[in-house]
C-alpha positions in Angstrom: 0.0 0.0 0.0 1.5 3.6 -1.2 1.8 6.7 1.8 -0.6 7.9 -0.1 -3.4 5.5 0.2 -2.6 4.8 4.0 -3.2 8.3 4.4 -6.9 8.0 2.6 -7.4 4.9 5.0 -6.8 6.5 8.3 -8.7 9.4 7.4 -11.8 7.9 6.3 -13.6 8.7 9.2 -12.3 12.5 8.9 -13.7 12.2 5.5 -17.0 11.2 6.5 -17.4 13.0 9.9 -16.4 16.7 7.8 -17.3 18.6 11.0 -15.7 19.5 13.6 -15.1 21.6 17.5 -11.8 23.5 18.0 -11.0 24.6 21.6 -8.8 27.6 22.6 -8.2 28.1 25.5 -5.8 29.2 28.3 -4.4 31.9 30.4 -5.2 34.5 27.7 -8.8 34.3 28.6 -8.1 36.5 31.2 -7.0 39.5 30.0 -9.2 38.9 26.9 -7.6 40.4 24.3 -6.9 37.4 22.1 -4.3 34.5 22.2 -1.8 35.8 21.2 -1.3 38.9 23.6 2.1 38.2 24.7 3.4 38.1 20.9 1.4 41.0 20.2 2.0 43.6 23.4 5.3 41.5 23.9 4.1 40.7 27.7 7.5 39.4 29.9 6.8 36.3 31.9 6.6 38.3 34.6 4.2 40.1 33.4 2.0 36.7 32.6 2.6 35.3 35.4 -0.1 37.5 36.9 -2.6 35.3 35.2 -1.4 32.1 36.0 -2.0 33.2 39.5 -5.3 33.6 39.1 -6.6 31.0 36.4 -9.4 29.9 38.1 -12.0 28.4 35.8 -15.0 27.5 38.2 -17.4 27.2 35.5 -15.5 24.6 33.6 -18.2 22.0 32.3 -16.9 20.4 29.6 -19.6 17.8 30.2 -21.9 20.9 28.9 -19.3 21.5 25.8 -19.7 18.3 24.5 -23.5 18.0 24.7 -23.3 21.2 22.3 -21.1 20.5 20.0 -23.1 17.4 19.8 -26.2 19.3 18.9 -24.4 21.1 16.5 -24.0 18.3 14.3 -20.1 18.4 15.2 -18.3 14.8 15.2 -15.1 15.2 16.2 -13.3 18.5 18.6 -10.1 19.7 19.0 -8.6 21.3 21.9 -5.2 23.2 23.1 -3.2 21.6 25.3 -0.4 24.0 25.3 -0.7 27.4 22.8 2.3 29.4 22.1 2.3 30.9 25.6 3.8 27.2 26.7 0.9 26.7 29.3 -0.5 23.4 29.5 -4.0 22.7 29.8 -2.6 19.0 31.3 -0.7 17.7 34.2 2.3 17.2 32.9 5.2 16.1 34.9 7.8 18.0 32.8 7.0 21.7 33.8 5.0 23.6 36.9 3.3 25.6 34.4 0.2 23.4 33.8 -3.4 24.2 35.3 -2.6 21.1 37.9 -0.4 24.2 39.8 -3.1 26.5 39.7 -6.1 27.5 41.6 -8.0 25.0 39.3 -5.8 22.4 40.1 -7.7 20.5 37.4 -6.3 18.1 34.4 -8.6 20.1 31.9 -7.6 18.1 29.2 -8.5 14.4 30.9 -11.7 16.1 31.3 -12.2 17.4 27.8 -11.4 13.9 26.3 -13.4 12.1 28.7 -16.5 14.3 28.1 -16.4 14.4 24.9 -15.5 10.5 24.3 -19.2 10.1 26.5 -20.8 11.9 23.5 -19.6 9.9 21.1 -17.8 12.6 19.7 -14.3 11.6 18.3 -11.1 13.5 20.4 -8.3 15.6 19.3 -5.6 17.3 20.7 -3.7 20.7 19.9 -0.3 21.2 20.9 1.8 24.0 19.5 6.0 23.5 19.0 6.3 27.1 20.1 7.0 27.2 23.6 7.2 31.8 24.8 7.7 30.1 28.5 10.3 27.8 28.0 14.0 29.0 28.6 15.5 26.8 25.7 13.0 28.4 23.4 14.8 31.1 21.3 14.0 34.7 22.6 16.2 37.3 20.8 15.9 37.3 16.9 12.7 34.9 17.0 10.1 36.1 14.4 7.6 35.7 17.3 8.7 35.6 20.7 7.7 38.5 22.8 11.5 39.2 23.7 12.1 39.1 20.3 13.8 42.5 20.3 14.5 42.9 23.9 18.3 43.8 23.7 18.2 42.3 27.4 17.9 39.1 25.7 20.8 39.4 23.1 23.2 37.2 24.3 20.7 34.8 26.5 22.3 31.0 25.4 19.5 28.4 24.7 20.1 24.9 24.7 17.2 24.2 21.9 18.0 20.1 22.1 16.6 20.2 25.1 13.8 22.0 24.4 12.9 19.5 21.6 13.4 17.0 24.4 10.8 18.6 26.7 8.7 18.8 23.6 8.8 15.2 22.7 8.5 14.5 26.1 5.5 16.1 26.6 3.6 14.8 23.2 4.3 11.3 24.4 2.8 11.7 27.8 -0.6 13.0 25.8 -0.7 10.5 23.7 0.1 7.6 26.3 -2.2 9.5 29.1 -5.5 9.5 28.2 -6.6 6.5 26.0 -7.5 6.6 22.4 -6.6 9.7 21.0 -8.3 10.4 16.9 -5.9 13.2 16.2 -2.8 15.2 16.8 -3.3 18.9 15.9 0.6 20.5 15.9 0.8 25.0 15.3 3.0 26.0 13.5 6.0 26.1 11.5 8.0 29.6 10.5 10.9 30.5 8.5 13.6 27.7 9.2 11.2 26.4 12.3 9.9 23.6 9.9 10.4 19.8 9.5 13.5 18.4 10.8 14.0 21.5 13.2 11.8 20.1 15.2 13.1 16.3 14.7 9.4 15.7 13.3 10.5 12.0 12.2 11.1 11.3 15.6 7.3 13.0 16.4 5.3 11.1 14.3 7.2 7.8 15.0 6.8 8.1 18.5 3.2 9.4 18.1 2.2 6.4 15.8 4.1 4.2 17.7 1.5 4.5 20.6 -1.6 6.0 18.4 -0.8 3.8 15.0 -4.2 4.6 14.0 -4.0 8.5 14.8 -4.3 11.6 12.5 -1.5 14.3 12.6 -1.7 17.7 10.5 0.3 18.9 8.1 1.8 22.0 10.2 5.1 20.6 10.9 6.4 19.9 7.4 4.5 23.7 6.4 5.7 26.8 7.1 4.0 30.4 7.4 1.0 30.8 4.9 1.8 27.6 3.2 -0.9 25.6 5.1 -3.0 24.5 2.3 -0.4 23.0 0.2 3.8 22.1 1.9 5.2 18.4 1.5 1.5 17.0 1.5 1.5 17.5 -1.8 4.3 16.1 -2.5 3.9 12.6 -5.2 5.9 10.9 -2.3 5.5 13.3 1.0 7.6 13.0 3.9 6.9 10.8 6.9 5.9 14.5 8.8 4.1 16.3 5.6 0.5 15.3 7.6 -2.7 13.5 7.1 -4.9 16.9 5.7 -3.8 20.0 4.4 -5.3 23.0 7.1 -5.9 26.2 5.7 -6.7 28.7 8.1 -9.2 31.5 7.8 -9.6 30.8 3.9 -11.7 28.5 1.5 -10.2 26.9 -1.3 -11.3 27.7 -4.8 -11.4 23.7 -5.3 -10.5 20.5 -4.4 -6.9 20.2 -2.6 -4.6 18.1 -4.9 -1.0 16.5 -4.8 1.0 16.8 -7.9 0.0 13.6 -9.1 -3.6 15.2 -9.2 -5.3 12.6 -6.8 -7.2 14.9 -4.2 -5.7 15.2 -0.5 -8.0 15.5 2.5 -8.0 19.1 4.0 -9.7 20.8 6.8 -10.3 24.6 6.7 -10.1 26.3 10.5 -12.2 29.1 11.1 -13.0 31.6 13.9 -16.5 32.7 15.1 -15.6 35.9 15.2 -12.2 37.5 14.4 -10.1 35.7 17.5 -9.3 31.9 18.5 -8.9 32.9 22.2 -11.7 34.5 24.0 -11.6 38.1 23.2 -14.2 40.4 25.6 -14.3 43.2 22.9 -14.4 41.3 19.3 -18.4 40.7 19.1 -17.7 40.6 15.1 -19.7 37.3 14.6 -20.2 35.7 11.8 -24.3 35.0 11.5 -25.1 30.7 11.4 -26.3 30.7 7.7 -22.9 32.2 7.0 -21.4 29.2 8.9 -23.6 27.1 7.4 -22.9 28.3 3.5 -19.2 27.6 4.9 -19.2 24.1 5.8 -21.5 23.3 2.6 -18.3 24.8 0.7 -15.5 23.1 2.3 -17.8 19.5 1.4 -18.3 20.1 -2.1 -14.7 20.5 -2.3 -13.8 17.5 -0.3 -13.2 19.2 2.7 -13.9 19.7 6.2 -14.9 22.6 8.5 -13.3 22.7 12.0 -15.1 25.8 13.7 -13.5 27.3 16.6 -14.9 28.6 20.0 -13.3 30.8 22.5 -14.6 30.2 25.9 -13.5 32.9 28.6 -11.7 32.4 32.0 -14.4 31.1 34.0 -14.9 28.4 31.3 -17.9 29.3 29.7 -18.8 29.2 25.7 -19.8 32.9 25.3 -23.8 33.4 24.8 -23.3 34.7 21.3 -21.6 31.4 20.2 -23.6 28.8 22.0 -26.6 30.2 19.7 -25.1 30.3 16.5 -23.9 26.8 17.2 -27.6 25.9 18.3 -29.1 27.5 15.0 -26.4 25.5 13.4 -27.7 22.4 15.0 -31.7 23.6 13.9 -30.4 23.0 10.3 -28.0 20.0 10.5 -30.9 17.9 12.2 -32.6 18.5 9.0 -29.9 18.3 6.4 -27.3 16.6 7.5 -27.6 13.9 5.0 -25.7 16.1 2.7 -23.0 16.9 4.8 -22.3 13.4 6.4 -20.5 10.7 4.3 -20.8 13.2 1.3 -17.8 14.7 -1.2 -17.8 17.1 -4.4 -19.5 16.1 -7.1 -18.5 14.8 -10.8 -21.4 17.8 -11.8 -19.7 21.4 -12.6 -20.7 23.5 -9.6 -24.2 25.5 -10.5 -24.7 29.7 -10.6 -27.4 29.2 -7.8 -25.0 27.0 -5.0 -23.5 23.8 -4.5 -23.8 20.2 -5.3 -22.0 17.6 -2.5 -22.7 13.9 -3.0 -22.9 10.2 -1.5 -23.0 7.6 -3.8 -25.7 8.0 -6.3 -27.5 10.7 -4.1 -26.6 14.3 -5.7 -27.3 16.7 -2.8 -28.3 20.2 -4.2 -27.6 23.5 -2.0 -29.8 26.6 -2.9 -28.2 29.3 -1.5 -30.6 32.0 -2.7 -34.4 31.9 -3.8 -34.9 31.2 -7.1 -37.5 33.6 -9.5 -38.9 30.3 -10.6 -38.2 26.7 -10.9 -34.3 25.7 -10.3 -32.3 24.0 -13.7 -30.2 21.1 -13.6 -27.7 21.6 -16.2 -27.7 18.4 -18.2 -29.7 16.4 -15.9 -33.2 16.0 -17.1 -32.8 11.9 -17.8 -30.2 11.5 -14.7 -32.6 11.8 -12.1 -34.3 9.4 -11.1 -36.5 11.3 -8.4 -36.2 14.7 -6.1 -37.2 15.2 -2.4 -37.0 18.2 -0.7 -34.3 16.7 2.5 -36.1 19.3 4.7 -39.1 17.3 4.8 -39.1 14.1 2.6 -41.7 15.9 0.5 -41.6 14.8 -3.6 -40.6 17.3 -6.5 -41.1 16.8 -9.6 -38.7 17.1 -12.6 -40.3 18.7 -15.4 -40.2 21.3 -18.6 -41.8 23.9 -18.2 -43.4 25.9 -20.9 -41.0 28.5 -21.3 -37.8 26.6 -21.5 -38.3 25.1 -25.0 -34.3 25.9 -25.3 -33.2 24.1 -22.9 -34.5 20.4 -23.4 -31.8 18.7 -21.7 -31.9 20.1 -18.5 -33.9 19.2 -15.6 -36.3 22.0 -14.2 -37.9 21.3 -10.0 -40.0 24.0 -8.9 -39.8 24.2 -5.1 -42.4 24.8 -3.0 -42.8 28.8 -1.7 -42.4 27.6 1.8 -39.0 25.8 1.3 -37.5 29.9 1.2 -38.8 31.0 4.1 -35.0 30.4 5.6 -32.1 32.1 5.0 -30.0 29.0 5.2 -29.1 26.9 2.2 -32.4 24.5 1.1 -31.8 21.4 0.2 -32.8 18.8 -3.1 -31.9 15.5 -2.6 -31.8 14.1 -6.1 -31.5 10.1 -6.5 -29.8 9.6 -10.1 -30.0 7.0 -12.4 
């Protein structure tokens, strides 16, 4: 069997599941200005520290989180472990700077995974290869550290083999610690911070040595705004060039494909609003039918959406989130048919939305109401017969009087109360 259909194997659940909870979280909560504040106002660790001190997340419930994402239609989460700011959401025995040694004194992360395993909901874990906390980390020069240009720091030594130790050491005790883990979620790679700098060989052999089933990304072996594509595309990719491609923020135009032109699984993250961590002042949300219209677009390109929340400090999903997600929910108990199990299509995508499909069901998404009935380009003997998903209700496929010209294609009026959404409506047409 080729890398590249062991690859398709272990992510044929990914490829069927399409989407997905990410989780940030951390000390960053607290002073709510996004996760990356000590990058971005190049905070000291003295100056953090003042929020380890007082991480305190009472309201924690990640029995609660699950049973949302659930209703969300989501299958599978993903949740920080340890963001840039080195902090670790676990107890790991390698470093006092874990939530064990705060005022939580909680493993949040044996919590997550065992809350959201209950639900049925498949777990993964993020763990970035920055560490801002750790000594042997490089300070001075970094493109990213918040000491980058801190002349205090000029001539600091770091002794970056054993930071990669402490690295390694830590990914092995999350994927020895808490039983089956789906998928390994590494951030990021920079400049010359890529591939071998951070001995990823020796990180996936020692992750699939314990997790042989396990999905890793492809940010190790891709650096900077090179996400979608990197050594994944490669015709023969490196052991570390990743399971799925993750483009972040961004849609591609179509399906993800390696230079041999056989498609590549991919993932697309995005944010709720415009932060991953919990920001107090960023109420820029994007509305649930434009989530919605997002995660139809990712499928009928072959990919998957992995939407992110950013619960605060106390440990609760902000209001404004737990509704879209719900709304989300309203149209995925309906429609989900379409999104489950379900790829692009071997039809040309159509001027009024998007097909996805599952075998010999063609799933048509309407993004916008129609002025009268909706064409199939093509299609009029393919289909064999159209239901509305919605409701199970039959359409008919028919000519209608004034489309003498176009003969070959397929014509379904809807029903008028099919639009009364502004979501995507869905056809479900069985083809011949």
């Amino acid at each position: 069997m080729s890398n590249y259909e062991k690859m398709m194997e272990r992510t044929k659940w990914f490829r069927e599941d399409r989407f997905g909870m990410f989780i940030h979280w951390g000390l960053y909560t607290i002073p709510a200005r996004g996760e990356w504040i000590r990058c971005s106002e190049k905070m000291s660790i003295e100056q953090y520290e003042e929020y380890f001190n007082e991480f305190n997340p009472t309201k924690y419930d990640p029995k609660k989180w699950a049973r949302i994402a659930k209703e969300a239609g989501m299958k599978y989460a993903v949740m920080t472990a340890k963001h840039h700011d080195g902090f670790c959401l676990f107890d790991s025995k390698y470093t006092d700077y874990k939530s064990t040694n705060t005022k939580a004194k909680r493993d949040l992360i044996r919590e997550y995974v065992d809350a959201f395993r209950a639900e049925g909901i498949k777990v993964g874990i993020y763990y970035s290869l920055i560490d801002w906390h750790h000594e042997d980390y490089p300070h001075y020069g970094d493109m990213y550290h918040p000491m980058r240009d801190n002349e205090e720091y000029k001539d600091m030594k770091h002794d970056f083999k054993n930071y990669l130790k402490y690295m390694h050491n830590q990914i092995e005790e999350l994927v020895t610690n808490y039983g089956k883990i789906d998928l390994m979620w590494f951030d990021f790679s920079y400049g010359d911070m890529v591939g071998e700098k951070w001995e990823a060989t020796r990180i996936v052999e020692l992750v699939r040595k314990h997790q042989p089933g396990i999905l890793i990304d492809n940010r190790m072996g891709s650096a900077g705004n090179n996400m979608m594509a990197g050594g994944i595309r490669d015709e023969e990719p490196s052991i570390y060039a990743g399971d799925f491609a993750s483009p972040e923020k961004i849609i591609p135009i179509e399906p993800i494909k390696n230079k041999a032109g056989n498609k590549i699984p991919w993932e697309a993250c995005v944010t709720m609003n415009d932060n991953w961590g919990y920001s107090s002042k960023d109420k820029n949300f994007k509305s649930p039918e434009t989530l919605v219209k997002t995660l139809v677009n990712c499928v009928s390109k072959d990919g998957n959406l992995l939407l992110n929340i950013g619960p605060n400090s106390k440990g609760e999903i902000p209001e404004e989130s737990v509704e879209i997600l719900k709304n989300i929910g309203k149209w995925m108990s309906d429609n989900s048919d379409s999104i489950y199990g379900c790829s692009s299509s071997c039809y040309e995508k159509p001027q009024w939305g998007r097909y996805t499909q599952k075998g010999n069901k063609l799933y048509a998404h309407i993004l916008e109401e129609p002025i009268g009935p909706v064409y199939f380009e093509g299609m009029k003997d393919s289909i064999a017969k159209a239901r509305l998903l919605k409701d199970g209700s039959e359409l008919k496929v028919e000519t209608p009087w004034n489309a003498e010209e176009y003969q070959d294609h397929g014509f379904i009026t809807l029903p008028s109360y099919a639009f009364r959404t502004s979501y995507p409506v869905v056809v479900e047409l069985t083809m011949k």
